[in-house]
C-alpha positions in Angstrom: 48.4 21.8 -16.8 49.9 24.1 -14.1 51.7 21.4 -13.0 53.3 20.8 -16.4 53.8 24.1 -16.6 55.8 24.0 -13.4 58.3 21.3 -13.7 59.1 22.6 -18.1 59.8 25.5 -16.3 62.5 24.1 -14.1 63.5 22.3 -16.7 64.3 25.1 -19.1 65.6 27.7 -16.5 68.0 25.2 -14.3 71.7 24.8 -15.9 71.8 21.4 -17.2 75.1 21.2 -15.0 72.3 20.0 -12.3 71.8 16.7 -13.3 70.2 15.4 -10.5 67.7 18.6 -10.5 66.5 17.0 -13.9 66.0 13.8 -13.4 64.0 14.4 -10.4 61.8 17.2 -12.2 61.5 14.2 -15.2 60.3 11.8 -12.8 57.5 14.4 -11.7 56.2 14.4 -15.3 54.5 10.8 -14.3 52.2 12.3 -11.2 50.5 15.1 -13.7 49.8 11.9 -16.1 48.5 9.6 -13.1 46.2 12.6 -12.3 44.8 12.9 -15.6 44.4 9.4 -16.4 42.1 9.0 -13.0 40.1 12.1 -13.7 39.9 11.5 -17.2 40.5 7.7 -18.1 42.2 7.1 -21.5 42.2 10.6 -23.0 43.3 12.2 -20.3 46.2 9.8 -20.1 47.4 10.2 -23.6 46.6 14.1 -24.1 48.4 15.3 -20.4 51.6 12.6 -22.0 51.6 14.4 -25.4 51.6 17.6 -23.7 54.5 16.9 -21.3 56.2 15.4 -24.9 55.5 18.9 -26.7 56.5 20.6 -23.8 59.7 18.7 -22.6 60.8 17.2 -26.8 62.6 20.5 -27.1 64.9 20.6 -24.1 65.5 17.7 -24.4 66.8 16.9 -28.3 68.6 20.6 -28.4 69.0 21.5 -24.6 71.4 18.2 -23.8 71.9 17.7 -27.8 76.1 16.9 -28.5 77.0 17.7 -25.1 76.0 15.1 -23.0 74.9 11.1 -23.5 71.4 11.4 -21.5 70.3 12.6 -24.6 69.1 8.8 -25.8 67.7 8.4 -21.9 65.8 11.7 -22.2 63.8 10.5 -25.8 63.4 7.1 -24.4 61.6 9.0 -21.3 59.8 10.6 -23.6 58.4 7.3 -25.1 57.8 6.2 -21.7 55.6 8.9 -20.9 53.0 8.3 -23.6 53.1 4.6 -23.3 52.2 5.2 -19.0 49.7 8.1 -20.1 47.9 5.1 -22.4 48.3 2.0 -20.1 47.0 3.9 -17.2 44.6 5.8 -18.9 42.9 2.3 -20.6 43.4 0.5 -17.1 41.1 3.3 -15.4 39.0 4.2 -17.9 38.0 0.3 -17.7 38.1 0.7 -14.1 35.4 2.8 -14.1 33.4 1.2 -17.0 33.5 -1.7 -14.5 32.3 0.5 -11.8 29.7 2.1 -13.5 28.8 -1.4 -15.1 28.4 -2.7 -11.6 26.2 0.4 -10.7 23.9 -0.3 -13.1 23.4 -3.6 -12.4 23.0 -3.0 -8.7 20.4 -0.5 -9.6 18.7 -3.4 -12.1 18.6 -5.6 -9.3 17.1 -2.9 -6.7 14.3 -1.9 -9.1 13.9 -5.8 -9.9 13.7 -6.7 -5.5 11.1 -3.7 -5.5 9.4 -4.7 -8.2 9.1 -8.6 -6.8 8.4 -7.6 -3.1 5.6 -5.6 -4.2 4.3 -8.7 -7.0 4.7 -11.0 -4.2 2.5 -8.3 -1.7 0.0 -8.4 -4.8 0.3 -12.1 -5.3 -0.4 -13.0 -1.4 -3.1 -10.5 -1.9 -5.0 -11.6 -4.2 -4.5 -15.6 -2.9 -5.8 -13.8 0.4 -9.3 -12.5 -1.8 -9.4 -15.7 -3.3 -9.3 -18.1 -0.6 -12.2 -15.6 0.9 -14.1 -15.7 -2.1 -13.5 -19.7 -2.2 -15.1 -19.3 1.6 -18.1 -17.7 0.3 -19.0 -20.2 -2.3 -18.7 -22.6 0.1 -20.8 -20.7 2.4 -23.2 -20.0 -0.4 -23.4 -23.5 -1.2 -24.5 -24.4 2.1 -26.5 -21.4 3.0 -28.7 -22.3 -0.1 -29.3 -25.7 0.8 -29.8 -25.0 4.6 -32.4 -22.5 3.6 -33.9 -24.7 1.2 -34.3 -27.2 4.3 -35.8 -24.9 7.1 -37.8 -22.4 4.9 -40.3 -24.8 4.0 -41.3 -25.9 7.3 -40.7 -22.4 9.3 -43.4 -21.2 7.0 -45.8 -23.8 8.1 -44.8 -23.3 11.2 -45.9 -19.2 10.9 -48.6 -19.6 9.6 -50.1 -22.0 12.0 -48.8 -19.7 14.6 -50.9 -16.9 13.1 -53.9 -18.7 12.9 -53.5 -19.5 16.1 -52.6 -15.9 17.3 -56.2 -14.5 15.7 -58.4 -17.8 17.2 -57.1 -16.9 20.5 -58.9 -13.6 22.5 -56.4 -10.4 23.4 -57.3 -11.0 27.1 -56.3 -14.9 26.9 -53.1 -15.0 29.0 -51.7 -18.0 26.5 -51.9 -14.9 23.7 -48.5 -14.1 25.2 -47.2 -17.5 24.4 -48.0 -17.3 20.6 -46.6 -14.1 20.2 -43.5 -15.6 21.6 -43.4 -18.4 19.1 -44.2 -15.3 16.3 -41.0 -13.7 17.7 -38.7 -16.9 17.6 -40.1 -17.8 14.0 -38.9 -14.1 12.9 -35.2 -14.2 14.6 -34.7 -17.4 12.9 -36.1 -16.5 9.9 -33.4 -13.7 9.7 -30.8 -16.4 10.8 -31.9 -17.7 7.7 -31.4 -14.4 5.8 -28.2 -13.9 7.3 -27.0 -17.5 5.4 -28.8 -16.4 2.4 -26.5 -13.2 2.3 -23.2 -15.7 1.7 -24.8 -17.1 -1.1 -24.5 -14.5 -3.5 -25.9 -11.0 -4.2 -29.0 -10.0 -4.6 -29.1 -6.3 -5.6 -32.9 -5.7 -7.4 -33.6 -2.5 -5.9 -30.5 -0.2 -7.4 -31.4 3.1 -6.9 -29.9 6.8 -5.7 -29.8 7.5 -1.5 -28.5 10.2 0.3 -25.6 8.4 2.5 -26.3 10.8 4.9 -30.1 9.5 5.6 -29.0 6.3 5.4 -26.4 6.3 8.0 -29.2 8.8 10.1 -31.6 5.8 10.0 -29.4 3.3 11.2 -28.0 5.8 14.2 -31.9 5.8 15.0 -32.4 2.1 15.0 -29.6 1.3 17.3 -30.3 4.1 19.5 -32.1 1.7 22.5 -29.2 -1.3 22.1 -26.5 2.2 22.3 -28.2 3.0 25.3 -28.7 -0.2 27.1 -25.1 -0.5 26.6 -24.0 2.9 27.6 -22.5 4.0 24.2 -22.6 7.4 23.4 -24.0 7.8 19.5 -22.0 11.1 17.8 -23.1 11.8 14.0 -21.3 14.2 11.7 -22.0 14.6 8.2 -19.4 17.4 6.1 -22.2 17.7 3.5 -25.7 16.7 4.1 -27.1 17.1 0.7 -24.5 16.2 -1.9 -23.0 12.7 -0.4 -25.4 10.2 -2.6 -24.2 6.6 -3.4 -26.0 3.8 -6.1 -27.0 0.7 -4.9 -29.8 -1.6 -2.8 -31.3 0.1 0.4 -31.9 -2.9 2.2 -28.7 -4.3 1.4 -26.9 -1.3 2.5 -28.6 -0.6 5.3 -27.9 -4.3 6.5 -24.0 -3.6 5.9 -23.9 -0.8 8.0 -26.2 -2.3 10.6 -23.9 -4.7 11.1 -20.8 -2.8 11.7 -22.7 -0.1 14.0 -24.0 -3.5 16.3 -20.2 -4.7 16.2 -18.9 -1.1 17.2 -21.7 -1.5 20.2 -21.1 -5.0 21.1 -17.0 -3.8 21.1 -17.8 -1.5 24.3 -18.9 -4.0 27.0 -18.6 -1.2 29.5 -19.8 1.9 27.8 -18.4 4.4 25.4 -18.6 6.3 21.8 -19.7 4.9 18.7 -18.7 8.2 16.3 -20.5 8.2 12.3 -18.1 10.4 10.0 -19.5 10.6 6.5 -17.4 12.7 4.1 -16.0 13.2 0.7 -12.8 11.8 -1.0 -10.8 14.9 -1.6 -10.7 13.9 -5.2 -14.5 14.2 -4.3 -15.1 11.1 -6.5 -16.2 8.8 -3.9 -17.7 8.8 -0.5 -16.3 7.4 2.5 -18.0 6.3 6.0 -16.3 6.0 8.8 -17.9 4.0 12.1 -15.0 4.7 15.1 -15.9 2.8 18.3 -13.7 3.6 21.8 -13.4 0.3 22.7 -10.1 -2.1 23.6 -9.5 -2.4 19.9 -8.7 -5.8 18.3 -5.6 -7.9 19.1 -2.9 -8.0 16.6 -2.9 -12.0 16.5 -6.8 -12.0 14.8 -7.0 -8.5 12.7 -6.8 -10.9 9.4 -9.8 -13.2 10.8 -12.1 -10.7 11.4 -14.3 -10.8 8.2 -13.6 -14.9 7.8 -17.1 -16.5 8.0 -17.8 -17.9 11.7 -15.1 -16.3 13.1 -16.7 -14.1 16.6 -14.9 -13.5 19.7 -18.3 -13.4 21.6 -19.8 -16.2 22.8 -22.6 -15.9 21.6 -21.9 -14.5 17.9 -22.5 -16.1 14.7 -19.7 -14.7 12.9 -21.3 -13.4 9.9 -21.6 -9.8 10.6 -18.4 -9.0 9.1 -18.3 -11.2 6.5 -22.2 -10.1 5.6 -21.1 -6.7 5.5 -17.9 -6.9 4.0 -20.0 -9.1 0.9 -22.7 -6.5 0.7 -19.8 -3.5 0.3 -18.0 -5.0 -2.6 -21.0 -6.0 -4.4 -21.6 -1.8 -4.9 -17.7 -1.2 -6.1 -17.3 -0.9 -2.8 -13.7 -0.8 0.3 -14.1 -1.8 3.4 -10.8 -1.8 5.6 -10.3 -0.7 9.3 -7.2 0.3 11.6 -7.3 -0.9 15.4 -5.2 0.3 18.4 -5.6 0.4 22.5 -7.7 3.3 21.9 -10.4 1.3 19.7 -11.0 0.4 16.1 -12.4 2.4 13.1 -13.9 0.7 9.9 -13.4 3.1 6.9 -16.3 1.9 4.1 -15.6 3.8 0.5 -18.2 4.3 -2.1 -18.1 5.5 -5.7 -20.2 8.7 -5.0 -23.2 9.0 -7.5 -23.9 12.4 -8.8 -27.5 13.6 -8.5 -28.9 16.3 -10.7 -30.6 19.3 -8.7 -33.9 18.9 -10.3 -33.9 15.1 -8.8 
């Protein structure tokens, strides 16, 4: 508007002896209606060209009127402002519908790549879950019919051990040899367990634990295997009474077993296996964390680790892992770990089971 204002101004206080001085402030008219119809698209076109009309109609039908034959030019200028003031107006204004058309759809498509990436994360995910579980029915298939196979006999085998082991006097040096045998029929009779595990769950025994005694127990049954390999045990509990979890003691108390051996057996030369057991903070579950100081696992077999079979020591079955990782989900259950130079720390989440204080 001030610019409007400007060039009217000069129009209506400059003799009209200065031709040239009006034609050139006529000319201007077109940069206040450029301006307005790229600020304001179509209605700023037309409303800055009917103003400049208003303001300029009169000086130019009585200011040249009878006394000079640019009076024709000056109304046919006057056409030609409102005609640019629409055609530039529209031709922006659909400009920017364009603009803001193409926005929109960038934005669409933005949303729709986010939205794919993370179906396709969920997608590999859940193939990832399925081709374990596929795994574990295999395993399960053959862990039932492997046990069916050696359970039979291994029994026999015990049993004729322990009659053997009560016929044969304390201070009868081949005593020694039949408690050997006794020994070997129990380690393979947990090999045998450690199959049955893949097969499927077997939680009979559901009932309330303290997570806290649990993980205590398991610190005090590795304490001799800790110290023959020089690991440091460190326990640290942020509530001792209050962290209780539902599910099958012996089944548990296997899963964490197994991790706490794999922290050991992950410090060949000595070092800190670390028990953290501690609240969510939206103190609806419970989460243990088993933190070893070893070399930490190498990038190229992270995804492996809880495969069946799958050990990098020679002589490991493989099934710790996967054992553990079974026994974990069949109580609603996480189990996922993070690994660097420094060593690698399992993180095992519970849904935390609320205990009322008269037991």
């Amino acid at each position: 508007m001030a610019i409007i204002a400007a060039i009217t101004i000069v129009h209506y206080s400059v003799s009209h002896t200065y031709i040239y001085i009006h034609d050139i402030s006529r000319r201007l008219y077109y940069l206040p209606i450029i301006l307005a119809s790229y600020w304001f698209g179509k209605s700023g076109g037309i409303y800055s060209a009917l103003t400049i009309t208003l303001a300029y109609f009169p000086h130019a039908l009585f200011y040249w009127y009878g006394k000079h034959p640019r009076y024709l030019d000056n109304m046919i200028e006057i056409v030609f402002f409102n005609v640019v003031g629409y055609m530039i107006g529209s031709y922006i204004e659909k400009k920017n519908e364009q603009r803001l058309s193409a926005e929109k759809t960038s934005r669409e498509l933005k949303e729709a790549y986010q939205k794919l990436t993370q179906n396709t994360e969920r997608v590999m995910q859940l193939e990832e879950e399925l081709r374990f579980a596929d795994r574990l029915a295999l395993m399960g298939e053959l862990s039932a019919s492997f046990a069916h196979e050696i359970r039979n006999p291994l029994g026999g085998i015990q049993g004729a051990a322990e009659i053997l082991s009560k016929a044969i006097p304390e201070q009868d040096q081949n005593r020694e040899f039949v408690q050997i045998q006794l020994d070997e029929i129990k380690r393979l009779n947990q090999v045998v367990e450690n199959y049955l595990s893949l097969s499927g769950p077997e939680l009979k025994a559901f009932s309330a634990y303290n997570l806290v005694d649990i993980i205590i127990s398991i610190r005090d049954l590795i304490q001799l295997s800790a110290r023959q390999h020089h690991v440091d045990l460190v326990f640290n509990a942020h509530d001792k009474d209050g962290l209780w979890i539902y599910g099958d003691l012996i089944r548990l108390r296997q899963a964490f077993l197994n991790i706490a051996l794999n922290g050991i057996h992950a410090m060949p030369e000595g070092g800190t296996l670390k028990f953290i057991v501690e609240p969510f903070p939206d103190d609806q579950k419970v989460r243990i964390t088993v933190r070893d100081t070893g070399k930490g696992i190498p990038q190229s077999i992270r995804e492996k680790i809880f495969d069946p079979f799958f050990s990098t020591r020679e002589k490991g079955s493989g099934l710790g892992l996967t054992i553990a990782r079974r026994i974990i989900e069949d109580h609603q259950g996480q189990i996922t770990f993070e690994s660097n130079e420094q060593g690698t720390a399992f993180f095992i989440g519970f849904p935390m089971h609320r205990v009322n204080s008269d037991g």
